[in-house]
C-alpha positions as a Markdown table, in Angstrom:
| # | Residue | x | y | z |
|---|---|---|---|---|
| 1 | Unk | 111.7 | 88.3 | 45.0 |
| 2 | Unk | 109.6 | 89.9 | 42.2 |
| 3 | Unk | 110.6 | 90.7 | 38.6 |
| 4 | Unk | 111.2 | 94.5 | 39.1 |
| 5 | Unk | 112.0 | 94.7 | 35.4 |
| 6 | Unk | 109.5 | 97.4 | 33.8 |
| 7 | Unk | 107.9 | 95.2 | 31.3 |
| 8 | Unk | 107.5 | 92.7 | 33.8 |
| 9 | Unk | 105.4 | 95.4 | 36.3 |
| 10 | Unk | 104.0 | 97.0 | 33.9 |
| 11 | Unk | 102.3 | 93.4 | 32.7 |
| 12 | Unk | 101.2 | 92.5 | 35.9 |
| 13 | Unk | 99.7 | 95.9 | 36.3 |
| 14 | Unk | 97.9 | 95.2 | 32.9 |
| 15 | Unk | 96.6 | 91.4 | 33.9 |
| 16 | Unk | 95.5 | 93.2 | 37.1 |
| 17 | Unk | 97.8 | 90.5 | 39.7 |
| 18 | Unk | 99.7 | 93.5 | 40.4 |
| 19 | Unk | 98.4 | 97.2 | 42.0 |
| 20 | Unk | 101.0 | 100.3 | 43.1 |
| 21 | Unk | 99.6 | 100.1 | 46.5 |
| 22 | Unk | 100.8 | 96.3 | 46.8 |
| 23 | Unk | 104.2 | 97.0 | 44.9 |
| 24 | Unk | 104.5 | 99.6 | 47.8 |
| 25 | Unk | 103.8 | 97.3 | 50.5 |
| 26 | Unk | 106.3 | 94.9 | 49.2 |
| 27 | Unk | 108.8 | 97.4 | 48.7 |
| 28 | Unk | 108.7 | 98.2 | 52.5 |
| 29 | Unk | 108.6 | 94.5 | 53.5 |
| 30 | Unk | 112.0 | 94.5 | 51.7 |
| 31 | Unk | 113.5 | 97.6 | 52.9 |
| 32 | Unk | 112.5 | 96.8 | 56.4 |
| 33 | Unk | 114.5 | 93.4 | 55.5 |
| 34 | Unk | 117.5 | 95.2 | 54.4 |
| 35 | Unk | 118.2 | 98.2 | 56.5 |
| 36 | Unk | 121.7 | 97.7 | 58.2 |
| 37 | Unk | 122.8 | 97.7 | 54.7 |
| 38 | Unk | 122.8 | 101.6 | 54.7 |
| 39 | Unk | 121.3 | 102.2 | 51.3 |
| 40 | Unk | 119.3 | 105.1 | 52.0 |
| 41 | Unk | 120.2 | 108.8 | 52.9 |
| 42 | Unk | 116.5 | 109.3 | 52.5 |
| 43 | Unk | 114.8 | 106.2 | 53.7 |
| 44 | Unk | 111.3 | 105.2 | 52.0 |
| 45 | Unk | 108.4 | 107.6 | 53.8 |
| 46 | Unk | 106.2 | 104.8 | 54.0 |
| 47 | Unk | 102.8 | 107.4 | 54.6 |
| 48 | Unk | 104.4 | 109.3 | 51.2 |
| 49 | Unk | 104.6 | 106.0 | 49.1 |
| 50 | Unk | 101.1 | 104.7 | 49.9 |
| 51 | Unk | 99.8 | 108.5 | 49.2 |
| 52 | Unk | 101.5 | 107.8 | 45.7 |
| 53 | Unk | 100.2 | 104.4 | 45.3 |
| 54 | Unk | 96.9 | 105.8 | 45.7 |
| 55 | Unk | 96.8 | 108.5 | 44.1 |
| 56 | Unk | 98.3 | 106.3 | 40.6 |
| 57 | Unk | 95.4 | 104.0 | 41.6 |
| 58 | Unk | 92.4 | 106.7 | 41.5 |
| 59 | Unk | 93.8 | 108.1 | 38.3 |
| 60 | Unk | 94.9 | 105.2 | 36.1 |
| 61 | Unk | 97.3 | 105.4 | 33.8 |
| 62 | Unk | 97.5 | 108.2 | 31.3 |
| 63 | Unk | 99.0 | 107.6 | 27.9 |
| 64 | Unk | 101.6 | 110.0 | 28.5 |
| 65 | Unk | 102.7 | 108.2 | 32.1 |
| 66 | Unk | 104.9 | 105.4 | 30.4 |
| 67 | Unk | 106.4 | 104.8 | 34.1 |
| 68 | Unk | 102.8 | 104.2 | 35.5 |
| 69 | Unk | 103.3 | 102.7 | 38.9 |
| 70 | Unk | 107.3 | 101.6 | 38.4 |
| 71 | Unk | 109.5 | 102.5 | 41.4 |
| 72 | Unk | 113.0 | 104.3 | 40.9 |
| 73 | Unk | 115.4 | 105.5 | 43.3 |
| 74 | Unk | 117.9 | 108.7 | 43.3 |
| 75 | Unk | 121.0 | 109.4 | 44.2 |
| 76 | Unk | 121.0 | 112.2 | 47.0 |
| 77 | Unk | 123.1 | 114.7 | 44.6 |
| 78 | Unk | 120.3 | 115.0 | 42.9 |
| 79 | Unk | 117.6 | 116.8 | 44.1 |
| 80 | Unk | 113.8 | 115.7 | 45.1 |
| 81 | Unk | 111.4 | 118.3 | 46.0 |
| 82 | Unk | 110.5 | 118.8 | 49.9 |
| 83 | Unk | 113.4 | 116.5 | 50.6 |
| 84 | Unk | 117.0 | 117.4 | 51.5 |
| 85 | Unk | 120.2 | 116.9 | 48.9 |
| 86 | Unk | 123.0 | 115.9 | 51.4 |
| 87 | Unk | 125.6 | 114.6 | 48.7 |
| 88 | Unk | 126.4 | 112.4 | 51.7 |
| 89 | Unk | 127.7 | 115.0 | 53.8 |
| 90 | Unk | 125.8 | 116.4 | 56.8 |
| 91 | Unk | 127.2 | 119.4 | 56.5 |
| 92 | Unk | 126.0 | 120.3 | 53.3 |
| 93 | Unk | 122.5 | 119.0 | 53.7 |
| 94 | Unk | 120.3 | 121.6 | 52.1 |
| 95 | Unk | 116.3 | 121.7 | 51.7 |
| 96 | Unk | 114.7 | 121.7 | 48.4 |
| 97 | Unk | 111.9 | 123.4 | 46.8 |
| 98 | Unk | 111.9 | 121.7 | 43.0 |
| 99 | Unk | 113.0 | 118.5 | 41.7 |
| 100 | Unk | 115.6 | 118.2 | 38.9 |
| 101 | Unk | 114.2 | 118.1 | 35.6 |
| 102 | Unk | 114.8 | 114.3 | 35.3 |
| 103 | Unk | 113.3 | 113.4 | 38.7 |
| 104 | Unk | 110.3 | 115.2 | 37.5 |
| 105 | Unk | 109.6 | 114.0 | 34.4 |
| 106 | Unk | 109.9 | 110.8 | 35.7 |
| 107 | Unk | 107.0 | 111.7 | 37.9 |
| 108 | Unk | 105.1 | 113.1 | 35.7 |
| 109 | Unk | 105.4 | 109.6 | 33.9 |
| 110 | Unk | 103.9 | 107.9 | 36.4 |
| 111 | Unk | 106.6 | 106.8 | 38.5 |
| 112 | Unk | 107.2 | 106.4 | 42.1 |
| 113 | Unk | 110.2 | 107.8 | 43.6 |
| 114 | Unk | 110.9 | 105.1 | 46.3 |
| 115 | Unk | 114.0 | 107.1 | 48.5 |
| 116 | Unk | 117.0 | 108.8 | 48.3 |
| 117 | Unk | 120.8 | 106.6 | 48.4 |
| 118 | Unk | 123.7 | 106.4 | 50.1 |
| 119 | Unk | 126.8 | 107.5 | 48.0 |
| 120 | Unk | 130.5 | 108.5 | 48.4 |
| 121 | Unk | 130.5 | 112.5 | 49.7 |
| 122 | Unk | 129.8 | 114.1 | 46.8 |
| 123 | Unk | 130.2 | 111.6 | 44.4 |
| 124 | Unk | 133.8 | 111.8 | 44.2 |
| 125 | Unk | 134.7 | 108.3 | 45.6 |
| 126 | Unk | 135.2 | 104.9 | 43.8 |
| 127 | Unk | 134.6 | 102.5 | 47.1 |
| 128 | Unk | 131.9 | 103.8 | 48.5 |
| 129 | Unk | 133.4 | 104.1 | 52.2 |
| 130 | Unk | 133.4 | 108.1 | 52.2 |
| 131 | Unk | 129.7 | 108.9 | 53.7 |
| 132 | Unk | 128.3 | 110.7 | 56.9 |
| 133 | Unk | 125.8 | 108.1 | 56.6 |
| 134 | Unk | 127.5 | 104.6 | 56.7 |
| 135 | Unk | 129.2 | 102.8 | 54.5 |
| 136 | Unk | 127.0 | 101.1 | 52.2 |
| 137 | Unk | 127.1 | 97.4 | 51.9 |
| 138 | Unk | 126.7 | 94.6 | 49.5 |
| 139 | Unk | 123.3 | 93.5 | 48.4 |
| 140 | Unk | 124.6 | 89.8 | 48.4 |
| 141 | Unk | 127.5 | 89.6 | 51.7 |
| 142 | Unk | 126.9 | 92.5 | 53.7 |
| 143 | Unk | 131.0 | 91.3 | 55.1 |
| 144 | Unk | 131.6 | 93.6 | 51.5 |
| 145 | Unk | 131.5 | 97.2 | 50.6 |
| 146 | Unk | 129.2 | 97.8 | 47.3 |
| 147 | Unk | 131.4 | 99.9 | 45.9 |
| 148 | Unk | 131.7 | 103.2 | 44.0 |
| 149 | Unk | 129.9 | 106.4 | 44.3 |
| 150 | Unk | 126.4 | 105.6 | 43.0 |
| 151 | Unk | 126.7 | 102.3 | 45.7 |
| 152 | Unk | 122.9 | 103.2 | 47.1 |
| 153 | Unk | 121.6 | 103.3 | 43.9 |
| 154 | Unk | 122.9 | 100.0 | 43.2 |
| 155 | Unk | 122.2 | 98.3 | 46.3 |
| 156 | Unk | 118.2 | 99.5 | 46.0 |
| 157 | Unk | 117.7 | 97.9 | 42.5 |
| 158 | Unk | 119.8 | 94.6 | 43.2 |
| 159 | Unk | 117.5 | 93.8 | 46.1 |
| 160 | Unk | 114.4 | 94.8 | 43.9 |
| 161 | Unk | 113.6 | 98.2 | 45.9 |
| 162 | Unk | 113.5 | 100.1 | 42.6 |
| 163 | Unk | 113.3 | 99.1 | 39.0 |
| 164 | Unk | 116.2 | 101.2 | 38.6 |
| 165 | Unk | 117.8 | 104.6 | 40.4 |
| 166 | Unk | 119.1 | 107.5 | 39.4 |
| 167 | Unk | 123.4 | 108.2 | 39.4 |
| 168 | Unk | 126.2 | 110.1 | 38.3 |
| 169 | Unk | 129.3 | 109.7 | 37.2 |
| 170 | Unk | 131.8 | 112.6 | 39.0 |
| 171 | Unk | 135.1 | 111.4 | 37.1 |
| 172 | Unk | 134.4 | 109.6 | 33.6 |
């Protein structure tokens, strides 16, 4: 598995043995690996996150996009533009029009927003067993639950599907 640590992407993008597009492909390789685990509410788009890839690639990094080519993940309480916010409950599943401010400026850094994650119905669980969309289950023995309400999230950056992901924390 690759180092999905920043520094260590954003070095490999700077000695050239790394690009987005091939961080993308591997990033699908793994998901495709790991999806009985029910991490994602919002799978990866794979057409979306080779559009990205590209698009990072034709422009370069920017001084301003500190996050240049490093994937992250987001809870699905928070919201992504053009993508729905379910909070894990079908019922409530919502379109979107603008991304929160912090899923934005993350973009606007350069980074790549790899999915959306599984998470107890709105983020009010501390097992991880409460979603429309399957329980989500540990990254090292699927025969466990991951646990808590920002499980997903988890999940996506111990198998190295994001640097890291976005969460909450409902109850303190």
């Amino acid at each position: 598995m690759r180092d999905m640590r920043i520094a260590a992407l954003a070095a490999a993008y700077a000695d050239g043995s790394l690009t987005p597009t091939r961080l993308v492909e591997e990033i699908l390789i793994a998901h495709a690996a790991s999806a009985d685990l029910n991490i994602w509410i919002v799978p990866p788009d794979v057409e979306a996150l080779r559009a990205r890839a590209c698009e990072l690639e034709a422009s370069g990094p920017t001084p301003a996009q500190l996050l240049w080519g490093i994937p992250f993940a987001v809870k699905d309480n928070i919201d992504v533009a053009d993508l729905p916010t379910t909070a894990s409950c079908k019922a409530f599943a919502h379109p979107v029009d603008a991304s929160a401010p912090v899923v934005q400026a993350l973009l606007d850094a350069g980074a790549i927003m790899v999915g959306k994650t599984n998470l107890d119905q709105f983020a009010t669980g501390l097992n991880g067993t409460r979603s429309d969309y399957g329980i989500c289950r540990n990254a090292f023995d699927p025969d466990y639950l991951a646990g808590g309400s920002s499980s997903g999230s988890a999940v996506a950056v111990a198998l190295g599907l994001a640097s890291f992901s976005l969460g909450t924390d409902t109850a303190g």
